[in-house]
C-alpha positions as CSV (number, residue, x, y, z in Angstrom):
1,X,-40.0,-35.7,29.2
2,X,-36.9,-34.5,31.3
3,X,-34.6,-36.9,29.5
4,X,-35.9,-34.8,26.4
5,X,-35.7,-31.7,27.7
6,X,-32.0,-32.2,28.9
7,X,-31.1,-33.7,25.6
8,X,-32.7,-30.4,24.0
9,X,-30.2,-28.0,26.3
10,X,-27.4,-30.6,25.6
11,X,-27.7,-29.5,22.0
12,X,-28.1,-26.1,22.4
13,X,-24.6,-26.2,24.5
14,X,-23.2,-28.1,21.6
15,X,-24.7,-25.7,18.4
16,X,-23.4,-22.9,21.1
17,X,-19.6,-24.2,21.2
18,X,-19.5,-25.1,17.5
19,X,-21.0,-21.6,16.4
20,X,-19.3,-19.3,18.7
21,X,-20.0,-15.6,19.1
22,X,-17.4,-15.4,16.8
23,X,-19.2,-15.7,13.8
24,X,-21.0,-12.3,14.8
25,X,-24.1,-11.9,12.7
26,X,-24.8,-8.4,13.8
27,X,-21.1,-7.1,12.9
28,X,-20.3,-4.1,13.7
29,X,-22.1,-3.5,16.8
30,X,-19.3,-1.3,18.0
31,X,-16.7,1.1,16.3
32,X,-14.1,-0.2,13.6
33,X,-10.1,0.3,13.7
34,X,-8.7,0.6,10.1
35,X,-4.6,0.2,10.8
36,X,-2.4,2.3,8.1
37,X,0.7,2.2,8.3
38,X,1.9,5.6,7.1
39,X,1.2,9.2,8.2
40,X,-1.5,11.2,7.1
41,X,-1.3,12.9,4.2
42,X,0.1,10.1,2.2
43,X,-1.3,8.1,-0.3
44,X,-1.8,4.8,2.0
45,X,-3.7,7.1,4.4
46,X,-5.7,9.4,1.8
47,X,-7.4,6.4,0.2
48,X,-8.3,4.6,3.6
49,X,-9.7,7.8,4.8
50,X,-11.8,7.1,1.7
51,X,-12.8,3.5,2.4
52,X,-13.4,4.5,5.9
53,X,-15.8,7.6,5.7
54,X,-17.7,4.8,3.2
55,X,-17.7,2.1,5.7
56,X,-19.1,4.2,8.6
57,X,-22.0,5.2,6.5
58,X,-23.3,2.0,4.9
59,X,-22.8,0.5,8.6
60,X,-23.9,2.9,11.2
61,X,-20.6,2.7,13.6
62,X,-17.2,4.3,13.0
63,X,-14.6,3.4,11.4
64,X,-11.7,5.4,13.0
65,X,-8.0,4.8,11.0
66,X,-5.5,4.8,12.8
67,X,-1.8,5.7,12.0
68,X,0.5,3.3,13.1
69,X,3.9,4.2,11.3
70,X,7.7,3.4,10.9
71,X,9.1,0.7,9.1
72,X,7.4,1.2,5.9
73,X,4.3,0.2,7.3
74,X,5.3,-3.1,9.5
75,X,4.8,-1.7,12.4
76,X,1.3,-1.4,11.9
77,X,1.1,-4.6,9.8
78,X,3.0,-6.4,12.9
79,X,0.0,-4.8,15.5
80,X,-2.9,-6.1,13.2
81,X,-1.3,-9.5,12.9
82,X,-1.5,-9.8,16.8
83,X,-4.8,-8.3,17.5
84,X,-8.2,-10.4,17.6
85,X,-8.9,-12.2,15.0
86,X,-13.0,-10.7,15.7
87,X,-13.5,-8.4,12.9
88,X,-12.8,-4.9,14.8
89,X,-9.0,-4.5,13.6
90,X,-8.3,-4.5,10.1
91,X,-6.0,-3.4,8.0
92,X,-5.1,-1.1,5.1
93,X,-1.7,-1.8,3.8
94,X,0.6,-0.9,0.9
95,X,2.5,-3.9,-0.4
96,X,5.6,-2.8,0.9
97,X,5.8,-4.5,4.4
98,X,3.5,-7.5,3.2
99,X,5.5,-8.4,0.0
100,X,9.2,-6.5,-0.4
101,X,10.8,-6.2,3.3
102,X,10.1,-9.9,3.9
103,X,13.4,-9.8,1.7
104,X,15.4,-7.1,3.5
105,X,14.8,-8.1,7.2
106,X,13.5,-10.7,9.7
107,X,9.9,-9.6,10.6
108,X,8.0,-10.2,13.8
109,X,5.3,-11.6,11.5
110,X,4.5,-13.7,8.6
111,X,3.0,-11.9,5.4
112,X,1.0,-15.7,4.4
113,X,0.2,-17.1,7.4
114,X,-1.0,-13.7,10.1
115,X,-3.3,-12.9,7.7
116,X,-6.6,-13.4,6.2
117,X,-6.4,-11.1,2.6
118,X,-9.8,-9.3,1.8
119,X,-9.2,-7.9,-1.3
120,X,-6.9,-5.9,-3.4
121,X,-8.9,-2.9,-4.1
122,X,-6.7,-0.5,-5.9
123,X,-3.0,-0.1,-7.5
124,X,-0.8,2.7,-9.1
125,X,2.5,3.3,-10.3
126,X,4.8,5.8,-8.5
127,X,6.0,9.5,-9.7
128,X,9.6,10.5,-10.2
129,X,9.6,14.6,-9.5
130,X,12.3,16.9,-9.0
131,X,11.8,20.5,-7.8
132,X,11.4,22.8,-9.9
133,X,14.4,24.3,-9.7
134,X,16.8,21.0,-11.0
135,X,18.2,22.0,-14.7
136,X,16.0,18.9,-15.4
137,X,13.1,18.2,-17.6
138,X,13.8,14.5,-18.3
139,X,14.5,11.2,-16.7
140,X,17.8,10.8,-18.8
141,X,18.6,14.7,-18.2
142,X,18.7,13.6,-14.3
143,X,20.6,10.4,-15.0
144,X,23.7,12.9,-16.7
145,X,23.6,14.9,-13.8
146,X,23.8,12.3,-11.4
147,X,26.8,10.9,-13.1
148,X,28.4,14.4,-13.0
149,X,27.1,15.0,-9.1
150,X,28.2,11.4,-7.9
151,X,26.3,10.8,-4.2
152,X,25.8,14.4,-4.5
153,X,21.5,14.0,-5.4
154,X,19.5,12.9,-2.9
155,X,16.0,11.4,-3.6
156,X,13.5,10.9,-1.2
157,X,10.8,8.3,-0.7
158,X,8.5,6.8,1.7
159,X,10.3,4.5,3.5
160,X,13.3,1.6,3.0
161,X,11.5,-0.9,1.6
162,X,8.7,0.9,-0.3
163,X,8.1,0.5,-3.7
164,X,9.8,3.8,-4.2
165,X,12.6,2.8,-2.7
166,X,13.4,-0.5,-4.4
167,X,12.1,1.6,-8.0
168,X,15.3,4.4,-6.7
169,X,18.1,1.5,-6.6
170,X,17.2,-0.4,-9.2
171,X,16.9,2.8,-11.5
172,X,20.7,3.7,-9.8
173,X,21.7,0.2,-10.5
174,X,20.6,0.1,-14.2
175,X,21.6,3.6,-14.9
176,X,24.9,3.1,-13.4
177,X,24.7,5.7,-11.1
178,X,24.4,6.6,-7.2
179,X,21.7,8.7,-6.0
180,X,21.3,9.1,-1.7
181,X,18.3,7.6,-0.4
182,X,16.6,9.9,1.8
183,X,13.9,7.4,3.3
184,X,10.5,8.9,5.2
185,X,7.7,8.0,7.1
186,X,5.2,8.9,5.0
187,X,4.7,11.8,2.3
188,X,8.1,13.3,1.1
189,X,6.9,16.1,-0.8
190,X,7.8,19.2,2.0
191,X,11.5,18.6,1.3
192,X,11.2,18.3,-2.4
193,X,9.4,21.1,-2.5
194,X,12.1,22.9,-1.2
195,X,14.6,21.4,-2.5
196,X,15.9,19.9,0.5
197,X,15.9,16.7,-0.9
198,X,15.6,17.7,-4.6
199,X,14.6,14.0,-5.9
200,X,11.1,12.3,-4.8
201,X,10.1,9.0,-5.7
202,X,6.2,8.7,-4.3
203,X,3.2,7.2,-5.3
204,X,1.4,9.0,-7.9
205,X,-1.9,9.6,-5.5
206,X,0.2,12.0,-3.1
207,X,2.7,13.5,-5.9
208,X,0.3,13.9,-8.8
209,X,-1.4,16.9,-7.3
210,X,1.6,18.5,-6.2
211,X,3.3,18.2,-10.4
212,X,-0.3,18.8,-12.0
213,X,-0.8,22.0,-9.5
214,X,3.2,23.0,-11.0
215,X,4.8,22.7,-7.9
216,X,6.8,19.4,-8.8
217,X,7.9,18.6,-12.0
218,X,7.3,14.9,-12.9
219,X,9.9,13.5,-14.9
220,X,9.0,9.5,-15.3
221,X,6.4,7.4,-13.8
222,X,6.8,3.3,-13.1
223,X,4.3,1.8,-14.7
224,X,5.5,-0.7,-17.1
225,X,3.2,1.4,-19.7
226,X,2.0,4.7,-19.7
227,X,-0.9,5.4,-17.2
228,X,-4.3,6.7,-18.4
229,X,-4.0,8.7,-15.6
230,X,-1.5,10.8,-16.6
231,X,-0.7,9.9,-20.0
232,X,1.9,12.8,-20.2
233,X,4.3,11.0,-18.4
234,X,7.0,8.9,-19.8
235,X,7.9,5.4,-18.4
236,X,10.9,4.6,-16.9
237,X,10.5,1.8,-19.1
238,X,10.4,3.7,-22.2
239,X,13.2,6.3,-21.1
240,X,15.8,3.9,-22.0
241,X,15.0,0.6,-19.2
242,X,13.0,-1.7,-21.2
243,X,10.9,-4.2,-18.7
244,X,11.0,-1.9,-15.4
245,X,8.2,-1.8,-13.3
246,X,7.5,-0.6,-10.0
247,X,4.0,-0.2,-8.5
248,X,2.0,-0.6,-5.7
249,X,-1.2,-1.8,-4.0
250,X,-3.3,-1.3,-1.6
251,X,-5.1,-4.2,0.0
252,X,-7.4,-4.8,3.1
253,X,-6.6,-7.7,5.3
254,X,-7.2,-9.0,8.8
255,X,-6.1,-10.9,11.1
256,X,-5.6,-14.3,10.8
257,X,-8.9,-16.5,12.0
258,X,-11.2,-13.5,11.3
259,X,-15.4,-14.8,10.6
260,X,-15.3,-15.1,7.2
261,X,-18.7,-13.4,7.7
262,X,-17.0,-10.3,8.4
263,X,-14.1,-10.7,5.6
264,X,-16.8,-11.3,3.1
265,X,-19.0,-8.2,4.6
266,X,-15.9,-5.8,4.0
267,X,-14.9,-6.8,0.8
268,X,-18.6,-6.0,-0.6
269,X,-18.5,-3.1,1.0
270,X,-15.4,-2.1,-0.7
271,X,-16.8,-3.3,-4.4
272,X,-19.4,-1.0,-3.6
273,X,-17.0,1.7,-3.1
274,X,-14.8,0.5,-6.1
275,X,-17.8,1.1,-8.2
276,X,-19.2,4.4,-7.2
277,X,-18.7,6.8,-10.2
278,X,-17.9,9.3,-7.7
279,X,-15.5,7.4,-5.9
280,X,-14.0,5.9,-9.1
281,X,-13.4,9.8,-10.5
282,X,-11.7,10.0,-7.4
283,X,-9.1,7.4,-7.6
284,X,-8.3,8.5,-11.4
285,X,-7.9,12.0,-10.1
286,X,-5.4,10.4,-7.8
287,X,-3.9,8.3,-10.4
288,X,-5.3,5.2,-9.0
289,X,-6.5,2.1,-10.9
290,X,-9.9,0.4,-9.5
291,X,-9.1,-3.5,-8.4
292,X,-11.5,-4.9,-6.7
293,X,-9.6,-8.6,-6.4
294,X,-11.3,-11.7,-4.6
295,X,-9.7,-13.1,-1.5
296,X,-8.4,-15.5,-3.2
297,X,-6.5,-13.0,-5.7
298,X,-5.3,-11.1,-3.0
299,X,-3.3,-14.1,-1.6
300,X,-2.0,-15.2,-4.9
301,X,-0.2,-12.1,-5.2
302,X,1.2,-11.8,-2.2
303,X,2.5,-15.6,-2.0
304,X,4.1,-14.5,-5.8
305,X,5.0,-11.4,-5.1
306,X,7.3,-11.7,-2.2
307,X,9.9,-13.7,-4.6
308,X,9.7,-11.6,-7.7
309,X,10.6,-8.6,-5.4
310,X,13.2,-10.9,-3.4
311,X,14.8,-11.2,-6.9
312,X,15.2,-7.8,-7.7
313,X,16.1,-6.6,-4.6
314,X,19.3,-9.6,-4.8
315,X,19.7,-8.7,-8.8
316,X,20.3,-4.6,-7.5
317,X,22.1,-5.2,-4.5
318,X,19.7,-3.9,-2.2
319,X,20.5,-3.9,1.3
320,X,18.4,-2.4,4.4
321,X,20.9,0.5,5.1
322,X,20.9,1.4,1.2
C-alpha cells in the first residue's frame, strides 16, 4: 500500500513538472498589459483602445495599454520581446518595427524568433493630406511644386521607418523629387494642421477624420486600389505610379513561449471583436479593413514581408537619417 501510495505522489510530481502553471487554465486571473508602441491619439493606439475596452469586458480583469514609444514602435516591441512569456504582456503592433526597420537598423530583437504572432486583425492604407492652405488639390499638383520648392516641403509622418515614411521616399524617389522628412512619434496631424509641416503622410484611421471633417485636404491614399472606405480618393497608384503600395497592419503578438492556451484565448477574443457589427462600422469609419488572420497567417507575413520591404527600401535609397 505505501509503495502505491508513493508511486501515486511520484506521478503527480511528474504530471506537475510536465504541465506547469504555465499553461494557466484560469487566464486572466489578474490585469492585462496591451504594449503600443505609439502615443495616444494615433491610429496604433485608437484601435488597441478598442480591442482592450473589449477584452476587459468578456474577461472580467483589465486590460490597461500602455504606451511605450520612440522608434517607430521598437521600443515597445523590444520590451514585450523580453517580458514573460505568461500571457500578461502582449502586444499591439503596427508592422513597421516587426517587418520594415529590420532593414534600416540592427535591433535588440528578432521580429521571427521573440515572438509568438496571434493574429493580424486589421489593415489600411495611409493618407497623403496637405493643409488647407497648399495651392494643391492633387497628388501631381504637389509633385510640380515640389520640383519648383526643391527640399523646401516638408512632410510629416509617424516615425523613420513607418509605412508612411518608406510610402514618402519612395513617392520622392519615383517622382524625382525631394521632400524633408519630418519624422514623429505618433499622430502628426497638429503641425499639418497648421501648416508647420504642410505635408502628412498617416494612416488613414488618424487622418481620415481630420480631411472628412475639412480640416486636411487628402490628396492620394496608398492602397494599391481605391479603398471602400473612402472611395473619393485617388491612388498613388493611379496618379501616375502604377504598382505602388504602401499599407499597414495591425497585429497582436506575444512573447515568445507564451501558453498557446492564452494565444488561442486572445485571438477568439479578437474574431469576436472583428465581427461585431458595431465594432466593424467602427473600423470602416476609420478606414480600416477587418482581418482576422490565423497564427499561422500572421507569421507568414511577417517572415515575407521583411524582404519585400528590405527591397524597396534598397531600390529607393532609404537610409535611417533620410
Amino acid at each position: 500500500m505505501f509503495v502505491v501510495i508513493r508511486l501515486i505522489a511520484t506521478l503527480v510530481v511528474a504530471l506537475a513538472v510536465a504541465c506547469p502553471a504555465t499553461a494557466q487554465p484560469t487566464w486572466p486571473d489578474k490585469p492585462v498589459r496591451l504594449i503600443v508602441g505609439f502615443t495616444p491619439g494615433s491610429a496604433t493606439d485608437v484601435t488597441a483602445r478598442l480591442f482592450a475596452q473589449k477584452f476587459t469586458e468578456a474577461w472580467g480583469q483589465s486590460v490597461v495599454v500602455e504606451n511605450i514609444t520612440g522608434n517607430s514602435g521598437a521600443i515597445g516591441v523590444d520590451r514585450v520581446a523580453k517580458a514573460a512569456p505568461d500571457g500578461y504582456t502582449l502586444m499591439w503592433s503596427g508592422n513597421a518595427a516587426i517587418t520594415i526597420l529590420p532593414s534600416l537598423q540592427t535591433l535588440p530583437f528578432d521580429p521571427v524568433r521573440d515572438f509568438a504572432p496571434i493574429s493580424i486583425a486589421l489593415s489600411m492604407p495611409s493618407i497623403v493630406a496637405v493643409n488647407n492652405d497648399m495651392p494643391v488639390r492633387s497628388l501631381a499638383e504637389l509633385i510640380a511644386l515640389a520640383k519648383e520648392q526643391p527640399g523646401k516641403i516638408s512632410y510629416g509622418t509617424p516615425g523613420i521607418g513607418t509605412p508612411q515614411h518608406i510610402a514618402g521616399e519612395l513617392l520622392g524617389h519615383l517622382a524625382g523629387i525631394k521632400m524633408e522628412h519630418i519624422p514623429y512619434r505618433g499622430a502628426v496631424m497638429t503641425d499639418t494642421l497648421s501648416g508647420v509641416v504642410p505635408v502628412g503622410i498617416q494612416n488613414a484611421g488618424a487622418m481620415l477624420p481630420m480631411v472628412r471633417a475639412g480640416r486636411l485636404r487628402g490628396i492620394a491614399i496608398t492602397s494599391l486600389k481605391r479603398s471602400t472606405n473612402a472611395p473619393e480618393l485617388a491612388t498613388v497608384a493611379e496618379s501616375g505610379f502604377p504598382g505602388f503600395e504602401a499599407t499597414s497592419w495591425f497585429a497582436l503578438l506575444a512573447p515568445a513561449g507564451t501558453p498557446q492556451p492564452v494565444l488561442d484565448k486572445v485571438r477568439a477574443e479578437s474574431l469576436k471583436v472583428l465581427a461585431d457589427p458595431e465594432m466593424r462600422k467602427k473600423f470602416a469609419a476609420m478606414g480600416l479593413d477587418t482581418v482576422g488572420s490565423t497564427a499561422e497567417e500572421a507569421k507568414a507575413a511577417i517572415v515575407g514581408d521583411i524582404p519585400k520591404w528590405g527591397k524597396v527600401i534598397k531600390d529607393a535609397g532609404i537610409k535611417p537619417s533620410n
